[in-house]
C-alpha positions as CSV (number, residue, x, y, z in Angstrom):
1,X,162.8,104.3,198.9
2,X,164.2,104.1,195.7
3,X,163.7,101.1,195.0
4,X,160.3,101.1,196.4
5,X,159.2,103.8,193.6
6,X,160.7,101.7,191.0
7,X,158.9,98.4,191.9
8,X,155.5,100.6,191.6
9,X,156.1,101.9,188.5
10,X,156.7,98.2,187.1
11,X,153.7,97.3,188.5
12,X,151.4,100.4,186.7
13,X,153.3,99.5,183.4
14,X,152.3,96.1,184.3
15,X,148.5,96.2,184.5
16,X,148.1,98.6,182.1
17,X,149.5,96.0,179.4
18,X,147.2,93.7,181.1
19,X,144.0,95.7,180.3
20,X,143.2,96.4,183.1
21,X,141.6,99.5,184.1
22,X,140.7,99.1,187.5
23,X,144.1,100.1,188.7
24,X,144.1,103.4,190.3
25,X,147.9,105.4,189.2
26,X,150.2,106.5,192.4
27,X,150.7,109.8,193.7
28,X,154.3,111.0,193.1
29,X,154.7,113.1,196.2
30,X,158.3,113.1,195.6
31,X,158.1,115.1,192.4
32,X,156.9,118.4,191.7
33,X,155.0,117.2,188.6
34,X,151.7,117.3,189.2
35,X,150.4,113.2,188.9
36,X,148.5,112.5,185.6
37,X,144.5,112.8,186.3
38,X,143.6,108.8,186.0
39,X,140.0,109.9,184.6
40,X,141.7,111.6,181.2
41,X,141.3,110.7,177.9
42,X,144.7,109.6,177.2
43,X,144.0,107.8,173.7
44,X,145.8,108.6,171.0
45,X,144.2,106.3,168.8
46,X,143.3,108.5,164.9
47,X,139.2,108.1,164.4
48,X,137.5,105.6,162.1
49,X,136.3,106.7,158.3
50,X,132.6,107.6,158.6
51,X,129.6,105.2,156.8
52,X,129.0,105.1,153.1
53,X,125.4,105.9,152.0
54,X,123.2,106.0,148.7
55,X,120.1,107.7,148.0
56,X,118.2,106.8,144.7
57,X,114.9,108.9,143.8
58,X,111.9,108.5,141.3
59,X,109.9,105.8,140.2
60,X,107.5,106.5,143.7
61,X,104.4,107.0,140.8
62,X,105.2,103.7,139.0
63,X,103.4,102.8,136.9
64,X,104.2,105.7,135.0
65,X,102.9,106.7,131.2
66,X,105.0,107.8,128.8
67,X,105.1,108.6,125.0
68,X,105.9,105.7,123.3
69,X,109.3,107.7,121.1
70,X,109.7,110.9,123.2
71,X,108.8,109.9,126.8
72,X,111.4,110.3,129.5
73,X,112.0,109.4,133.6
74,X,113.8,111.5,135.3
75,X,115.8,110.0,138.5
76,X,118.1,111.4,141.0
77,X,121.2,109.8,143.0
78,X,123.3,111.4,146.4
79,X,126.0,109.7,147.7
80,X,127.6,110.7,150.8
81,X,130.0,112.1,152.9
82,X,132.0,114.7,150.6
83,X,134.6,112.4,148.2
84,X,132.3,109.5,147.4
85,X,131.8,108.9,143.8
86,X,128.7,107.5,141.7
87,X,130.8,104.7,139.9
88,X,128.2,103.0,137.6
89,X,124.2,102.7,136.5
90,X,122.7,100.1,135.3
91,X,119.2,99.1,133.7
92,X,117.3,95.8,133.8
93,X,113.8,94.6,132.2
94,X,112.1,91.8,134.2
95,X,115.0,90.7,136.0
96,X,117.1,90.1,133.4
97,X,120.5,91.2,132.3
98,X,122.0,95.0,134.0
99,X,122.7,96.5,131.3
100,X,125.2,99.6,132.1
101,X,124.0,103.3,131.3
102,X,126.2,105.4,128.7
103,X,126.2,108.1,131.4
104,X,125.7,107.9,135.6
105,X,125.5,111.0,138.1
106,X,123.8,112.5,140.1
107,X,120.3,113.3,137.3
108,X,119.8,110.1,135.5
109,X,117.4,110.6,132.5
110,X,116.1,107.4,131.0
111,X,114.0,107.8,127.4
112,X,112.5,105.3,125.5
113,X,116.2,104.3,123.9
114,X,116.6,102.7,127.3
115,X,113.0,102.1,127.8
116,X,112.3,100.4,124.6
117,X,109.2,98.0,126.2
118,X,106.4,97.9,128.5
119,X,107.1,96.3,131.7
120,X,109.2,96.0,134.7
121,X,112.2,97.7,134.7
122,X,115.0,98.3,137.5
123,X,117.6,101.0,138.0
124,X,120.6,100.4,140.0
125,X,123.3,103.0,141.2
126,X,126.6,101.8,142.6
127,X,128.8,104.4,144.2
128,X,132.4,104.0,146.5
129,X,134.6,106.3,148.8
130,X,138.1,104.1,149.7
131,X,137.5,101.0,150.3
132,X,133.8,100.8,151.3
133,X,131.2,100.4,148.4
134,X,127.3,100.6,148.4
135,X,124.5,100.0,146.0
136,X,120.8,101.6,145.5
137,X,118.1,100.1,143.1
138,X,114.0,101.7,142.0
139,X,112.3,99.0,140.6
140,X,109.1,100.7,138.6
141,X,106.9,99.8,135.9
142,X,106.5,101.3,132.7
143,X,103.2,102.0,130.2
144,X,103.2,103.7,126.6
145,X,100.8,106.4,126.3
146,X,98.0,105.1,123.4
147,X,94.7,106.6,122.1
148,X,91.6,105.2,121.7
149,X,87.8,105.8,120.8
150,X,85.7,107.0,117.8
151,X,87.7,107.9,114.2
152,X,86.6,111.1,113.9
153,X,85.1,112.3,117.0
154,X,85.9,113.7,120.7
155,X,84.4,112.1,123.4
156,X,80.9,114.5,124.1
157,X,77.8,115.8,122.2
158,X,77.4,115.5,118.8
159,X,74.7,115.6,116.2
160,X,73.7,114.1,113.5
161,X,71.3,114.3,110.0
162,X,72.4,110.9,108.6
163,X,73.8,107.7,110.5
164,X,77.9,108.4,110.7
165,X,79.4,105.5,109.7
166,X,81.5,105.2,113.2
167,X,84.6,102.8,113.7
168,X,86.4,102.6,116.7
169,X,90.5,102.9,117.1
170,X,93.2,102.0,119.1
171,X,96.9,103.5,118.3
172,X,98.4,100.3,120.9
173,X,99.7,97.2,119.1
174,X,98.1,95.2,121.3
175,X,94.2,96.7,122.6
176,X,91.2,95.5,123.5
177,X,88.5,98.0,122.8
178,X,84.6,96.7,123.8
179,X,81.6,99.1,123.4
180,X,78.5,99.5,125.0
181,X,75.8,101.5,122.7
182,X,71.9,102.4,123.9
183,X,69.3,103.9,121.6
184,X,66.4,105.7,122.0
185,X,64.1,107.0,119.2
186,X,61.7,110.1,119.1
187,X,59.7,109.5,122.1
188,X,62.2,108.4,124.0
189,X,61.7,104.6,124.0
190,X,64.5,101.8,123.5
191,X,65.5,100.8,120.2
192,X,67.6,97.6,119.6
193,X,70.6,98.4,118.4
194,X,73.9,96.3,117.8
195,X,77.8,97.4,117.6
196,X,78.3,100.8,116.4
197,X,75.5,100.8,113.7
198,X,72.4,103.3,113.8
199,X,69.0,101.3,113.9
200,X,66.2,102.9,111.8
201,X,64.4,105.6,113.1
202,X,67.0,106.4,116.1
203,X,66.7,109.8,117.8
204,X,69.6,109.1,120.4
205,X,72.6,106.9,120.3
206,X,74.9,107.2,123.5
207,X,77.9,104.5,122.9
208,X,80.9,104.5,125.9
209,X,83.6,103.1,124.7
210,X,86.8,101.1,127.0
211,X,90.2,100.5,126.2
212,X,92.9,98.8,127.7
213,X,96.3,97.1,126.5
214,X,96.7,93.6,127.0
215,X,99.0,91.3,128.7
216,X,100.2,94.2,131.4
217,X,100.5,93.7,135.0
218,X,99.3,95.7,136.4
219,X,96.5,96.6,133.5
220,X,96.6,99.4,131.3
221,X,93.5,101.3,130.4
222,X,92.0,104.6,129.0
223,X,89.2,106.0,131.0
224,X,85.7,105.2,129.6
225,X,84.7,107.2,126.7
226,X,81.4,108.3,126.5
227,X,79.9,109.7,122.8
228,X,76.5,110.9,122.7
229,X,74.7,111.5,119.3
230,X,71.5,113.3,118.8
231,X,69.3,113.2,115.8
232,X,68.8,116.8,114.2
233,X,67.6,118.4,110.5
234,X,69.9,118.6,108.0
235,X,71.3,122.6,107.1
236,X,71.8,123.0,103.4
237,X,74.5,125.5,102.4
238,X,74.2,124.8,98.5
239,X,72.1,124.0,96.0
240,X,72.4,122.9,92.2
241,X,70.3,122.2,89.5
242,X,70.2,120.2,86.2
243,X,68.4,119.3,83.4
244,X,66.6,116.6,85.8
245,X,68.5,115.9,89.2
246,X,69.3,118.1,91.6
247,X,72.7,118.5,94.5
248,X,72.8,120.4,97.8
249,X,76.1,120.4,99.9
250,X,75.2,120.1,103.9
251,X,77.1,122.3,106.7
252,X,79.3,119.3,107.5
253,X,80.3,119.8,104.1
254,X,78.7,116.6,102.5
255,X,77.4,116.0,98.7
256,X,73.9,114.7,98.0
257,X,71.9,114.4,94.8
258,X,68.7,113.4,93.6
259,X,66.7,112.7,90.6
260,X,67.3,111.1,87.5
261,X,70.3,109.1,87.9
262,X,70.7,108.1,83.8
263,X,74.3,107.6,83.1
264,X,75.3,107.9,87.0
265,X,74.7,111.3,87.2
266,X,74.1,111.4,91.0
267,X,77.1,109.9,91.8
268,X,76.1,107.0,94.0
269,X,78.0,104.3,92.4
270,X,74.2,103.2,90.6
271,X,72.1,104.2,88.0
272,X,69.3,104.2,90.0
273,X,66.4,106.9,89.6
274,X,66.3,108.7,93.5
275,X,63.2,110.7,94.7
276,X,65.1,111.7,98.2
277,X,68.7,112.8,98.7
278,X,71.2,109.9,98.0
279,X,74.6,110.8,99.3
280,X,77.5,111.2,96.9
281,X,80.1,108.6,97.1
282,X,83.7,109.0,98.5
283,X,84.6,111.2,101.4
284,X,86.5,114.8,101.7
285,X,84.4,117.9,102.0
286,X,82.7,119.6,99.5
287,X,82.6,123.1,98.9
288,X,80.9,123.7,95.3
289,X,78.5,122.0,92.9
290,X,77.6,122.3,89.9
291,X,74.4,119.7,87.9
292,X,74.9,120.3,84.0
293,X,72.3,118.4,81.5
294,X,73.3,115.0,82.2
295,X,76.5,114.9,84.4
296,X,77.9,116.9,87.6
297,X,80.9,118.4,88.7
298,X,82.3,119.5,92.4
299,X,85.3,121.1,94.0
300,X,86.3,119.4,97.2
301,X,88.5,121.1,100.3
302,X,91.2,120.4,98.6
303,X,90.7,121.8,95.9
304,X,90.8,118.9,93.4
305,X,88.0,119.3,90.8
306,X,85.8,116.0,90.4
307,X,83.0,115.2,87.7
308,X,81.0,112.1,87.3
309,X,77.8,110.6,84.7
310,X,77.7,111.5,81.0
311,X,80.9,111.8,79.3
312,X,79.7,110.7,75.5
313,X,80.9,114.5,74.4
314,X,84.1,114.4,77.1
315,X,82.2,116.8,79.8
316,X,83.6,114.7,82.8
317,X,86.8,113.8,81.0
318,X,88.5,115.1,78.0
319,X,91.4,112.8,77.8
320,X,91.9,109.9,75.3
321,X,90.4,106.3,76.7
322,X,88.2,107.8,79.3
323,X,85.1,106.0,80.2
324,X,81.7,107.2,78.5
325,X,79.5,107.0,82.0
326,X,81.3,107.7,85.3
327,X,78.5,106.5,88.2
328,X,81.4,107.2,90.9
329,X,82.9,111.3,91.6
330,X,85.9,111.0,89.1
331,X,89.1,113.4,89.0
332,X,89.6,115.9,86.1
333,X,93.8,115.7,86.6
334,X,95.8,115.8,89.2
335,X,95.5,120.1,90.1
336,X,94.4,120.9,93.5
337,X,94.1,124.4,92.5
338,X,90.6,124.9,91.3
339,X,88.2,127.5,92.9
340,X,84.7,127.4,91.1
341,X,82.8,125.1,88.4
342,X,80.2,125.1,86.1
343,X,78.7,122.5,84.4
344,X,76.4,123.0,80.9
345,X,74.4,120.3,79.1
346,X,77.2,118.8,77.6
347,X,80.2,121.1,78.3
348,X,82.3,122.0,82.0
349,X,84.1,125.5,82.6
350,X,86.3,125.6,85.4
351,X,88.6,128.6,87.0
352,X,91.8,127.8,88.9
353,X,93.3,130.2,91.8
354,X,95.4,131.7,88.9
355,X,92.3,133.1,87.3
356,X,92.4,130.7,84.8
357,X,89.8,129.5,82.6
358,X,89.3,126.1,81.3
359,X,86.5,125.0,79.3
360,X,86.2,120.6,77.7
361,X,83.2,118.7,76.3
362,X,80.9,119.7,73.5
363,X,81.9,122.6,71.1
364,X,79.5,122.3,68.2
365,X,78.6,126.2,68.8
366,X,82.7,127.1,70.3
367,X,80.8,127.2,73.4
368,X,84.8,126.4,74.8
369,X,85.8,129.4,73.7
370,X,88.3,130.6,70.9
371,X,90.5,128.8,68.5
372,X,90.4,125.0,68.0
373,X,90.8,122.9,71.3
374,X,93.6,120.2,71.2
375,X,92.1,116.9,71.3
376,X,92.0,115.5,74.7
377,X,92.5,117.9,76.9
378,X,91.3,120.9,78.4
379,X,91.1,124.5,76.8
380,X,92.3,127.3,78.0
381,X,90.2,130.3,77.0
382,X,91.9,133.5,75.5
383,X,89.7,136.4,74.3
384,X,91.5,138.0,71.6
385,X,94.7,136.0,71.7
386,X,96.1,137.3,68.2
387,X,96.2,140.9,69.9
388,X,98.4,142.9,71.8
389,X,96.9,142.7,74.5
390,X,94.7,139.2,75.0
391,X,92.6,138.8,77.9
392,X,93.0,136.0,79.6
393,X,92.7,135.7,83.2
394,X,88.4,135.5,84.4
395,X,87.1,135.6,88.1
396,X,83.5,134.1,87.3
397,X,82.3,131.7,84.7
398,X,78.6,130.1,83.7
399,X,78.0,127.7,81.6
400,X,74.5,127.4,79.5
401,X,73.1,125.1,77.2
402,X,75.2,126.0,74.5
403,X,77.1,129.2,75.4
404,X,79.3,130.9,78.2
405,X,79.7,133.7,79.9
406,X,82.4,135.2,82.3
407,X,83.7,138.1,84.1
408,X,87.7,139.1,83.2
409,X,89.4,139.6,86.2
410,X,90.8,143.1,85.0
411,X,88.2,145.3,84.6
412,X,85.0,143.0,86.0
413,X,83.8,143.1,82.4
414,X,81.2,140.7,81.7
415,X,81.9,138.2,78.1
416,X,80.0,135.6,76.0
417,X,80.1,132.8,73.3
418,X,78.8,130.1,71.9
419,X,75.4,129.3,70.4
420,X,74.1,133.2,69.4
421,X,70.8,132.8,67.6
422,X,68.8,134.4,70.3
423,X,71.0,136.9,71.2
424,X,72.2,134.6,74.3
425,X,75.5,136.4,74.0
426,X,74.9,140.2,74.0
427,X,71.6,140.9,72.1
428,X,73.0,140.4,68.8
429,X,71.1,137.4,66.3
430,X,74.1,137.6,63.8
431,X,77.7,137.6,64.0
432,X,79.8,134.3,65.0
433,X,80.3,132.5,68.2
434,X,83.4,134.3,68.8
435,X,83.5,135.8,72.9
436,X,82.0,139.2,72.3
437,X,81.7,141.8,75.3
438,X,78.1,141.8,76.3
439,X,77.9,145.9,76.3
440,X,77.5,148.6,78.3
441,X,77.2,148.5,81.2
442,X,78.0,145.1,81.7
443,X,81.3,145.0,80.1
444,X,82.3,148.7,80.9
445,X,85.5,150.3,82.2
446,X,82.9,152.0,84.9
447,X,80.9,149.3,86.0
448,X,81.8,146.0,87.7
449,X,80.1,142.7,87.1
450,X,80.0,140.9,90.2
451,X,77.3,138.2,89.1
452,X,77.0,136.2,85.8
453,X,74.3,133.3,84.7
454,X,73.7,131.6,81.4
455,X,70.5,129.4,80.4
456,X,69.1,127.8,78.1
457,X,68.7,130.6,75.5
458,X,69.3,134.0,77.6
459,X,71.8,135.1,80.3
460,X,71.9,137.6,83.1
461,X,74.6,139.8,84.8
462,X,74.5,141.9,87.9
463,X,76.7,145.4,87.8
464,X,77.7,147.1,90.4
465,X,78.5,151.0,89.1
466,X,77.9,154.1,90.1
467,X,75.8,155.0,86.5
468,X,72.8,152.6,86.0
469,X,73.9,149.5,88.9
470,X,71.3,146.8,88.6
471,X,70.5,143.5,86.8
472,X,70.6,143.0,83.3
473,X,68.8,140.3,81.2
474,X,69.6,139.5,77.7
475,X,68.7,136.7,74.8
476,X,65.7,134.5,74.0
477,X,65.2,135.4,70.9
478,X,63.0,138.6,69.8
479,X,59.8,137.5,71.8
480,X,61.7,137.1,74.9
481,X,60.8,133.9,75.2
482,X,58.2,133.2,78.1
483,X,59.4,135.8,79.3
484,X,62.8,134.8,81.4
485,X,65.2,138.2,80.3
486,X,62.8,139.7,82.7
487,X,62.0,143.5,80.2
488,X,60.1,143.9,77.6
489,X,63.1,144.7,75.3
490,X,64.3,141.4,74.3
491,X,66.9,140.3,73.1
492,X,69.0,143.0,74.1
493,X,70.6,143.3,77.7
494,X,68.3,145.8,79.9
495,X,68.3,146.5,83.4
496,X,64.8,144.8,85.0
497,X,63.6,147.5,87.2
498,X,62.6,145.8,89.9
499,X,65.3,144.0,90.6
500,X,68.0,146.7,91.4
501,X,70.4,144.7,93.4
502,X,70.2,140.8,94.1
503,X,72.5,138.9,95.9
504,X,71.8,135.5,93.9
505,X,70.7,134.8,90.3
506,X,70.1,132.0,88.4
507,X,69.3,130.9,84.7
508,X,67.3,127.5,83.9
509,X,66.2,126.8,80.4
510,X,62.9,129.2,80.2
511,X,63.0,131.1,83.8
512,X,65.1,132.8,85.9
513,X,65.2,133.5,89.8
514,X,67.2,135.8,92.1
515,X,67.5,136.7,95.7
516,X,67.4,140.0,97.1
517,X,67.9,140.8,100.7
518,X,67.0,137.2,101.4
519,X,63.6,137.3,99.6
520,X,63.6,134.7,96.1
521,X,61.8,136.0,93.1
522,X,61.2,134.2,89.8
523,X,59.7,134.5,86.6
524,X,59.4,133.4,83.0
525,X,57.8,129.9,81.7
526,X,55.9,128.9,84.6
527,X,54.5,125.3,83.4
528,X,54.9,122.5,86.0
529,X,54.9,125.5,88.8
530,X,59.0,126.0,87.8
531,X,58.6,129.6,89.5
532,X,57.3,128.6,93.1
533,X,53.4,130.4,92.6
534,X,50.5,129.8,90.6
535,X,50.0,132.7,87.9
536,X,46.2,134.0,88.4
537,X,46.1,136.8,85.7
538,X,45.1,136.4,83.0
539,X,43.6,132.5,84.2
540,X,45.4,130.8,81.3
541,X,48.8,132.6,81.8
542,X,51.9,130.1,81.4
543,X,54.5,132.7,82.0
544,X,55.2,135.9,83.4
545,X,58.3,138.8,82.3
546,X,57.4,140.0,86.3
547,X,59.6,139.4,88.4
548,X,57.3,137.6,91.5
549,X,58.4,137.4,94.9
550,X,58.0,134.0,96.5
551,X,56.0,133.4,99.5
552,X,55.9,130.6,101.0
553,X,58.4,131.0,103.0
554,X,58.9,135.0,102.3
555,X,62.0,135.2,103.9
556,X,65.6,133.5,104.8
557,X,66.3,132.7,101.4
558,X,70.1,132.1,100.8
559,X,70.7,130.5,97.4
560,X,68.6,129.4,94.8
561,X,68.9,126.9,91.0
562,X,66.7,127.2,88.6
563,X,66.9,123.9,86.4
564,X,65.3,122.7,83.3
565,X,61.8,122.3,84.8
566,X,62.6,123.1,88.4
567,X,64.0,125.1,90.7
568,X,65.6,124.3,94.3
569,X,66.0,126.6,96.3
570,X,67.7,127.3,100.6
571,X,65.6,129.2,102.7
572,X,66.9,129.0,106.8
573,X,69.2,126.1,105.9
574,X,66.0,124.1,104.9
575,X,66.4,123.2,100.7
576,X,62.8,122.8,98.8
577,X,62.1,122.6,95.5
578,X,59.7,123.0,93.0
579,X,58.2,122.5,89.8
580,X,58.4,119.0,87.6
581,X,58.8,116.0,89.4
582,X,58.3,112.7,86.7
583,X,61.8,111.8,87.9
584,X,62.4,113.1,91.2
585,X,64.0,115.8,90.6
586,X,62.0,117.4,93.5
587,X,63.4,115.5,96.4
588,X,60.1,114.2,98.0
589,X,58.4,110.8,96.8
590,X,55.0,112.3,97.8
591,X,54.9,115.0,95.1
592,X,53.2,113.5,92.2
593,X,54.5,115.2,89.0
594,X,54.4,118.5,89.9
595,X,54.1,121.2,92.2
596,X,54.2,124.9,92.3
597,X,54.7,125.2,96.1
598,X,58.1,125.2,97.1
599,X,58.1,121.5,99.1
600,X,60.9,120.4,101.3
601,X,63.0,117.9,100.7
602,X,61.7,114.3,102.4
603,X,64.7,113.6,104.3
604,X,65.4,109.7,104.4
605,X,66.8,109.2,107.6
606,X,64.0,111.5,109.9
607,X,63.6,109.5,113.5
């Protein structure tokens, strides 16, 4: 038996290093160890590392957009199981060279350091754990960001009083921008019209506008861009008048002038006479105007102070060399700290934001103020400047023929000089051209002076006080002129009775006008109809010391000029004028030389 058992046994150990696994084990009933169970698990055998796998995200939205110096991708990698490692990332454009990434983990964050082109581009992660290694790429496509369109305008509605001048735009190096335009005029029929230019008499332009970059795969483009302009009546805001041309500003803050256009007074680049509304040349906004005898001046946005046509007495420009006809807006200096203007026949006064005064051009009557102004340059005006205490700061100027007026900032007092013969400066013939205060009330420590105007030979003032408020006329001689101071007490300031407060008033060269509560009155010389009504008592009346209220229209008047000959004038954003028209001072071809009915404009560019 023994040796039976043992020859078994050699024959298990046998087959099992055989393979085999067929072969049943014996029973040991000798033993009292239970046999082994021949359906166990009896490997011993330690279990195999587990797979290696790499997930990259992002790039699912390719192509994507992205600002050309701050855009940024955002991608995210996962390895797995527990102890595998991101080893390296790495960049390629259009198949070329990997380029490795300063940093690689988990967030990758590309910017346009990496992603310095349009184009193809492909990301690939690398990660490890032992000895197995595994790799993920995102191949995705990238597009700068660009604008496109209409300088100046948002796609939509707009409007327009004059053809824009419209050019199109693209911020991508390389863009190809094509336009489609349609026009319609006033009844609604098809005008021809080519590019981005307005045909003649166009009521409604509609222009779309496409953009793409070239020499992308796939393409590149902005939506379309649609821009529709419609046709409507110009609102005036301001109005100025010279000796024979007149300005208006527009709500969009444009400059236009017409009339005589000796010496380039318009400011349209010509000397060309205009009998409708030429617009002044250059761009910015403007926000004041002022027409003198022969030149004009303006303050833009900005606040730079510009002046163009007659300079032979240095009204545009006092510095040495300057030119003696400017046809073109030109820059007094360099300050961009001017806040109103006022232009006289041959003399400028402007104020700065400091309350400064400064007064150049013609002084023949010290109409510049005090002392002896340095050659070539601009004067600054002290009143009293020998004295303890000078006065020399201002918050409103106006500039006459010959003389000036202002308002000090302390106190609101109201000052003149200049020319003085018809008592132009405070009812006083005599004296000197020294600044003298105009009297009481309007230059007294309980009134304020809120408005001041100067003419040709008279002024006018506006206080606001709590003894005797009103407006106050003063000059033209003893007669009173035709009539312009307004009282029959000439030429000493007194308060016209009718007028007790007024919102606007104006000085010309022989009549004067005023708003009150949006109603425009006017009176004095009314030859060539300068006052807006025909004068029917007595039947050969040429003037009037009444103030008379305009009628036609009554209402909605916001600012008014009274000129040499003329007057302009703003009622509900529509500007007429009135009065002498040999040079087209009136703004409408079809007045012949006159006209006492306050006319509008003739717009030139009415569908």
């Amino acid at each position: 038996m023994p040796h039976l058992r043992m020859i078994l046994i050699a024959l298990t150990l046998l087959a099992a290093a055989c393979g085999g696994d067929g072969v049943a084990t014996p029973t040991d009933t000798d033993s009292d160890t239970p046999d082994t169970d021949p359906d166990a698990d009896t490997d011993t055998t330690p279990d195999a590392d587990p797979d290696l796998s790499l997930t990259l995200t992002g790039g699912e939205e390719s192509p994507y957009v992205i600002h050309e110096t701050e855009g940024v991708l955002n991608f995210e990698a996962a390895c797995a199981p527990q102890g595998c490692t991101l080893d390296s990332c790495t960049l390629s454009y259009e198949g070329g060279e990997a380029v490795p990434l300063d940093e690689c983990g988990a967030s990758i964050v590309l910017t346009t350091n990496e992603l310095d082109a349009e184009g193809s581009w492909t990301l690939t992660v690398d990660a490890s754990l032992d000895e197995q290694s595994t790799s993920a790429s995102k191949t995705f496509d990238v597009r700068y960001a660009f604008e496109a369109g209409l300088e100046g305008f948002a796609t939509g509605d707009h409007t327009f009083s004059y053809p824009p001048t419209l050019a199109s735009f693209c911020t991508h190096d390389d863009c190809t921008i094509t336009t489609t335009t349609t026009c319609t005029d006033g009844g609604g029929d098809t005008l021809e019209c080519e590019g981005l230019a307005f045909p003649a008499g166009v009521a409604e332009v509609v222009i779309t506008v496409n953009a793409c970059a070239t020499g992308l795969e796939p393409e590149h483009c902005l939506p379309e861009q649609v821009y529709t302009f419609t046709y409507q009546a110009p609102t005036w805001t301001q109005v100025a008048t010279g000796a024979e041309h007149s300005c208006g500003i527009l709500d969009d803050g444009t400059l236009w002038c017409w009339g005589n256009n000796g010496s380039g007074r318009l400011g349209d680049g010509s000397s060309t006479q205009r009998s409708q509304p030429t617009r002044v040349a250059g761009d910015g906004v403007w926000t004041q105007v002022s027409a003198g005898g022969q030149h004009t001046c303006g303050i833009k946005e900005d606040r730079s102070l510009w002046c163009w046509g007659r300079n032979n007495e240095k009204q545009v420009d006092p510095t040495s060399g300057s030119a003696l006809n400017y046809a073109n807006p030109h820059q007094v200096g360099t300050d961009t700290n001017w806040v109103s203007v006022a232009a006289g026949a041959e003399h400028t006064c402007a104020l700065t934001g400091a309350n400064e005064l400064y007064c150049w051009g013609e002084n023949s009557d010290q109409q510049l103020g005090t002392d002896t102004p340095a050659a070539n340059q601009r004067h600054r005006v002290t009143i009293n400047p020998d004295t303890p205490t000078p006065i020399d700061t201002f918050v409103a100027v106006a500039a006459g023929d010959a003389h000036t007026c202002a308002v000090t900032a302390e106190g609101a007092n109201g000052w003149c000089w200049g020319r003085f013969s018809s008592g132009e400066l405070n009812g006083n013939t005599l004296g000197d051209s020294k600044p003298r205060p105009v009297g009481i009330p309007v230059s007294s420590a309980n009134a304020n002076t809120t408005l001041v105007a100067a003419g040709g030979s008279h002024s006018c003032a506006f206080v606001s006080s709590d003894f005797n408020p009103g407006t106050y006329c003063w000059g033209s001689g003893a007669s009173g002129g035709s009539g312009q101071v307004g009282h029959n007490d000439p030429p000493y300031p007194r308060k016209i009775s009718t007028l007790s407060i007024v919102d606007v008033i104006t000085t010309g060269s022989e009549h004067t006008c005023a708003i009150a509560a949006n109603e425009a009155y006017c009176w004095g010389n009314s030859i060539y109809g300068r006052l807006g009504f025909n004068l029917t008592f007595p039947p050969d009346a040429t003037s009037t010391a009444d103030p008379t209220l305009i009628t036609a229209p009554r209402e909605d008047w916001t600012a008014i000029a009274a000129g040499h000959e003329h007057t302009c004038g703003i009622a509900g954003g529509i500007m007429r004028c009135w009065g002498r028209n040999q040079v087209g001072q009136l703004g409408d071809p079809a007045v012949a030389n006159q006209t006492s009915t306050p006319t509008p404009v003739a717009w030139p560019y009415t569908p």
